[in-house]
N, C-alpha and C positions, 0 to 999 in steps of 0.2 A: 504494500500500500504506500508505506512512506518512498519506495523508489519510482514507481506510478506517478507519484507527487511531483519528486522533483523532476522527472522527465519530462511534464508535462509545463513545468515552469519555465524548463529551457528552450523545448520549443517552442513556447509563447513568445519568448525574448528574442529567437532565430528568427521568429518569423516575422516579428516589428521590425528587427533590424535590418531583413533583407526588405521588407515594404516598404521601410524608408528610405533606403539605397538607392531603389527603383525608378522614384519622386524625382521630377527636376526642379531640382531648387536651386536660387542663387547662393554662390558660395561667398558672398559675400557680408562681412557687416554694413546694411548697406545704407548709405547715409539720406533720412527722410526728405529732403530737398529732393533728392532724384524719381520720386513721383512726380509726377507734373506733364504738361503739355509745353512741348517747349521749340521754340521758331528757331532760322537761322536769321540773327540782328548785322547782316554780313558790312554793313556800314561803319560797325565795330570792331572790325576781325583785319584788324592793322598786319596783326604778326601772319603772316603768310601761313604758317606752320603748324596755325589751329584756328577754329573758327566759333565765333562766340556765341550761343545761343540765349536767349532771352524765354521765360515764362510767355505762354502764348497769351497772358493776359496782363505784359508786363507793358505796353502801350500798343493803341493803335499802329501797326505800320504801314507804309507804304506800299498801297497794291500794283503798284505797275513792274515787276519784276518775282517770278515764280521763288518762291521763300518756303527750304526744307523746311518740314515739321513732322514731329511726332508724340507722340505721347506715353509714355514708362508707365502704366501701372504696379503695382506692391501685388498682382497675381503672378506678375513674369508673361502679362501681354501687354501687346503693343497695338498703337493705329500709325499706319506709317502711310505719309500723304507722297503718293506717287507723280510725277512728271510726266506731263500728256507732250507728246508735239501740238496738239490742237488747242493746247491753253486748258482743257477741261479734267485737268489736276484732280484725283478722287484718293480716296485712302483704303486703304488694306489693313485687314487686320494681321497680326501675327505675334509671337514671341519676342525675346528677350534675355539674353544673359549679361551677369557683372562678373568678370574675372577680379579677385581682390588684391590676389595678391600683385596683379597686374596691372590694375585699374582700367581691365578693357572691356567696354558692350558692345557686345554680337547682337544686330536686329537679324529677325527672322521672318520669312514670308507661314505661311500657313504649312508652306510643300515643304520648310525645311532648308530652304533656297536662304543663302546669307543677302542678305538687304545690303548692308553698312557694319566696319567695326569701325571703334573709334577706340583711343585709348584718350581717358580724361586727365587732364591737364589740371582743372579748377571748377569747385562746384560750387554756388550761395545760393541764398533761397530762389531768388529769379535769374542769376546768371551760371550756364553751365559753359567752358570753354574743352574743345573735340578737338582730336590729332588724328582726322581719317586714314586707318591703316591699310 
């Protein structure tokens, strides 16, 4: 009985730790500013070498020129606004990951298809600055 017990204990624990394994989850501690909906402010993106992005509610911009956007949700999905030739720019949804020990996010299409990596430079509440890899 009492071996019955503990066998039964372990495979409860084998079997959370492998369900957990299984989980795509960011491996990161990931800092709450990087929720958010966030534009490319490319007016601000002086350094060649990374580009600034701004909270999509961090002012009105300027619509005469197509301005990347996306959005990071805290599930690990993403709305990532696509580039038409015909001007009629629409969004996809998809994934998401944060490398941490790396500081890199991998967007993802739905198929699994890599969108954009960046590797982050700098993040505050409305500004995040990207080093497209």
């Amino acid at each position: 009985m009492k071996f019955t017990i503990n066998l039964l204990k372990v495979f409860t624990i084998l079997t959370i730790t492998f369900l957990i394994s299984c989980t795509k989850t960011s491996t990161v501690k990931t800092n709450p500013f990087l929720f958010n909906c966030w534009t490319d402010s490319y007016e601000e993106s002086e350094n060649k070498e990374s580009t600034i992005y701004r909270s999509c509610d961090y002012k009105v911009f300027d619509s005469s020129h197509y301005r990347n956007s996306f959005t990071l949700r805290e599930d690990l999905t993403l709305d990532y606004l696509v580039l038409s030739p015909v001007d009629a720019h629409f969004f996809i949804e998809g994934t998401w990951e944060l490398n941490e020990s790396m500081d890199v996010i991998t967007l993802f299409s739905n198929d699994d298809k890599v969108l954009a990596k960046y590797k982050i430079v700098e993040i505050e509440e409305d500004m995040l600055s990207l080093k497209r890899l």
